[in-house]
C-alpha positions as CSV (number, residue, x, y, z in Angstrom):
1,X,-69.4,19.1,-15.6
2,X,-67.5,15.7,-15.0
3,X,-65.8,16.1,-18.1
4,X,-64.3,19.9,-17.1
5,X,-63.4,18.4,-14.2
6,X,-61.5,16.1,-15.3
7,X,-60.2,17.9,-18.0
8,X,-59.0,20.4,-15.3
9,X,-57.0,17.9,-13.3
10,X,-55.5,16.7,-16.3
11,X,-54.1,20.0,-17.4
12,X,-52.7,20.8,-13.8
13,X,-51.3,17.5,-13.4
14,X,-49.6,18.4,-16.6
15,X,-48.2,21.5,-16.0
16,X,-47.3,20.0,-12.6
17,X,-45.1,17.6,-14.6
18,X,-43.7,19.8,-17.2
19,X,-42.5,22.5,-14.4
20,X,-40.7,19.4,-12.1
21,X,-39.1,18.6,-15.4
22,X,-37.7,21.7,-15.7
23,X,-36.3,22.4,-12.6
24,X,-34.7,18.9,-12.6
25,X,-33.3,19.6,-16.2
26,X,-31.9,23.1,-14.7
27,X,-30.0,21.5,-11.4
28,X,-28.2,18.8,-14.0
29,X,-27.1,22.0,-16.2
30,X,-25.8,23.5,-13.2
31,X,-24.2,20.2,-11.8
32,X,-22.2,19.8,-15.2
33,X,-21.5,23.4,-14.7
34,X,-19.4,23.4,-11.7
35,X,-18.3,20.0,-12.4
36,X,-16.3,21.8,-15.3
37,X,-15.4,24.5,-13.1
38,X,-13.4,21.9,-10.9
39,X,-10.0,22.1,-10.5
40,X,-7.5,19.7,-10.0
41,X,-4.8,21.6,-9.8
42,X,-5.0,22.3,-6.2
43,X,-5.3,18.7,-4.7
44,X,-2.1,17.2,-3.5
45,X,-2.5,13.3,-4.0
46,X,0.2,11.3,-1.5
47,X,1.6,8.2,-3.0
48,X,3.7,6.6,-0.8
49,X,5.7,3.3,-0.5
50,X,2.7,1.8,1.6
51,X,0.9,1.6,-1.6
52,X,2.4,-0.2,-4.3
53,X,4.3,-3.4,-5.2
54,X,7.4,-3.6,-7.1
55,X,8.8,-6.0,-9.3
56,X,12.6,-5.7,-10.2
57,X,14.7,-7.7,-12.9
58,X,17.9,-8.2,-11.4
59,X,19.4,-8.7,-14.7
60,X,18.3,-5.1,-15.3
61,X,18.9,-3.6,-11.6
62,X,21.5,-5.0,-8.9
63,X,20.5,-6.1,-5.5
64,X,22.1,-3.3,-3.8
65,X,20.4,-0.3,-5.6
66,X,17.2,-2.0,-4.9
67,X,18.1,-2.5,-0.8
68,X,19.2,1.3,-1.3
69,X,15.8,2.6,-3.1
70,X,13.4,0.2,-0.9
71,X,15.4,1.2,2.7
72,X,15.5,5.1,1.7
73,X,11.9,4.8,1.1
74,X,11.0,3.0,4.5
75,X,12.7,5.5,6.2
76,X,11.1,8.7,4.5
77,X,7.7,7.3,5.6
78,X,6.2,9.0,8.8
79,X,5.1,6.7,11.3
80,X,3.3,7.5,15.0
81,X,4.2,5.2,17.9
82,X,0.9,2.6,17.3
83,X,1.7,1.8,13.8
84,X,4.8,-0.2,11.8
85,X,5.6,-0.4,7.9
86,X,7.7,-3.6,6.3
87,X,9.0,-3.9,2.9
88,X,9.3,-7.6,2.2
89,X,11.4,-8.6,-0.3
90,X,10.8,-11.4,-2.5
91,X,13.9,-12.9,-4.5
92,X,13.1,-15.7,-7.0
93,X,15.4,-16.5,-9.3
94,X,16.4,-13.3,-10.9
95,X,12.9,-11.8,-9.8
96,X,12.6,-9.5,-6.5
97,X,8.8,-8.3,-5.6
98,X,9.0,-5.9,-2.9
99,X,5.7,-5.4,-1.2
100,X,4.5,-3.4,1.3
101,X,3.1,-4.3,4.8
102,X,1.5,-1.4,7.2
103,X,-0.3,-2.5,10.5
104,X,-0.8,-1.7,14.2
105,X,2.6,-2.3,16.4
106,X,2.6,-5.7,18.3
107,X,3.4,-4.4,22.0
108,X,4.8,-8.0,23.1
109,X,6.2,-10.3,20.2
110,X,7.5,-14.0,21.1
111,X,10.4,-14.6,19.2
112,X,11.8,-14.1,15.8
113,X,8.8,-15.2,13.7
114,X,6.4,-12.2,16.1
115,X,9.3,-10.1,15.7
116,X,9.4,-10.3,12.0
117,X,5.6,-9.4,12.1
118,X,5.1,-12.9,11.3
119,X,3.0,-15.9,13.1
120,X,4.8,-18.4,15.6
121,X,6.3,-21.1,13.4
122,X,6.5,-19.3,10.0
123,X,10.2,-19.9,10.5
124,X,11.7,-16.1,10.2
125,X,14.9,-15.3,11.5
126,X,15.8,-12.0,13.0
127,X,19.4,-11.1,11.6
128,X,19.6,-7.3,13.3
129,X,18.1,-4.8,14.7
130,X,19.2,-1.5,13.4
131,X,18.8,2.2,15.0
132,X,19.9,4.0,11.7
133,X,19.1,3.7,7.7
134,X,23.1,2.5,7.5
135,X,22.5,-0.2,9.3
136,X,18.7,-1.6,7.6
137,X,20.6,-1.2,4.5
138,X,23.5,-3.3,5.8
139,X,21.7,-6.1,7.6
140,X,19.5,-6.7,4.5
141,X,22.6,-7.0,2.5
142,X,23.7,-9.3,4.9
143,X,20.4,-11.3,5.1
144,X,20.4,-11.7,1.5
145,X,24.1,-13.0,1.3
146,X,23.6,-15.4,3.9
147,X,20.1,-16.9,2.9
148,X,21.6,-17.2,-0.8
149,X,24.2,-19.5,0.7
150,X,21.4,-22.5,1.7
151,X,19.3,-21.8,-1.3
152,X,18.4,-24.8,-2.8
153,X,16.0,-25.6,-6.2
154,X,12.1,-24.9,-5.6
155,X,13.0,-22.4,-3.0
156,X,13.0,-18.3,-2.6
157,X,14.6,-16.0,-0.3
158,X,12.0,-14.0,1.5
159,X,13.5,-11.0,3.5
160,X,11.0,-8.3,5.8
161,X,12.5,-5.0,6.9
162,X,10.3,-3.9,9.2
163,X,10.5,-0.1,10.5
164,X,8.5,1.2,13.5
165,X,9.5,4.4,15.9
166,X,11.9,3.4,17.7
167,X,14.3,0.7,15.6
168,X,13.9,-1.7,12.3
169,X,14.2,-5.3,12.3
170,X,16.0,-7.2,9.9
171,X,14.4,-10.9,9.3
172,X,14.9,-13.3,6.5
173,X,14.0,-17.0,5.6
174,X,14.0,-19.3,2.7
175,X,10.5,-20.4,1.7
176,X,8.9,-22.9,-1.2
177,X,8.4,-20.7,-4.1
């Protein structure tokens, strides 16, 4: 009788197993099924300029085209009143890495190095303010003409646009490369 018993549980702990099996087998057939059924096609994926850094050959690409590109780009990017987008531009030697910055607006900045969405001291000088694209494109020119002028060996020209709302500032220093 112990041995029926036993050989009962056995059988429906068995067929307990074997039916769990299937119904898990049958929910990963149907997962791959409407995993093929998903379409792509219909999903809009939003690459913007807050994502990616750039790295120009000016030997390949002039200065200008790039301030053009870089500023057109800052200024198709929507922004609300709480948040700001840079572009800093990197110039070594015939190198320029343009990357990105996106943060929260600083309500009170101290100077040219806050203003620049720097830290106090990291020696940034604010060349303009601008109101219109014209004028960001011009003042980086600018910045980039003037801060060439005092570059010396083992040292880079680092330039920020920085857009927000309601204007863009213009800030450029030389830094150790």
């Amino acid at each position: 009788m112990k041995n029926i018993l036993s050989l009962a549980v056995l059988l429906f702990s068995l067929a307990f197993f074997v039916s769990c099996q299937k119904e898990e087998e049958d929910s990963i057939n149907n997962q791959d099924e409407s995993l093929e059924n998903f379409n792509l096609d219909n999903i809009e994926f939003e690459f913007t300029a807050r994502m990616f850094q750039t790295t120009y050959n000016l030997t390949q690409i002039d200065l200008s085209t790039i301030i053009e590109t870089t500023v057109n780009d800052l200024y198709s990017e929507e922004l609300n009143e709480h948040e700001f987008l840079a572009i800093n531009f990197l110039i070594k030697g015939e190198l320029v890495t343009i990357t990105p910055i996106t943060g929260p607006v600083n309500p009170t900045p101290h100077g040219d190095d806050e203003d620049c969405r720097g830290q106090s001291g990291d020696g940034w000088e604010l060349f303009d303010t601008c109101y219109t694209e014209n004028c960001a494109k011009q003042a980086t020119a600018t910045a980039a003409s003037e801060l060439a002028e005092s570059l010396e060996n083992g040292k880079c020209i680092d330039i920020r646009i920085k857009r927000n709302r309601a204007n863009v500032k213009v800030c450029g220093r030389l830094i150790d490369c």
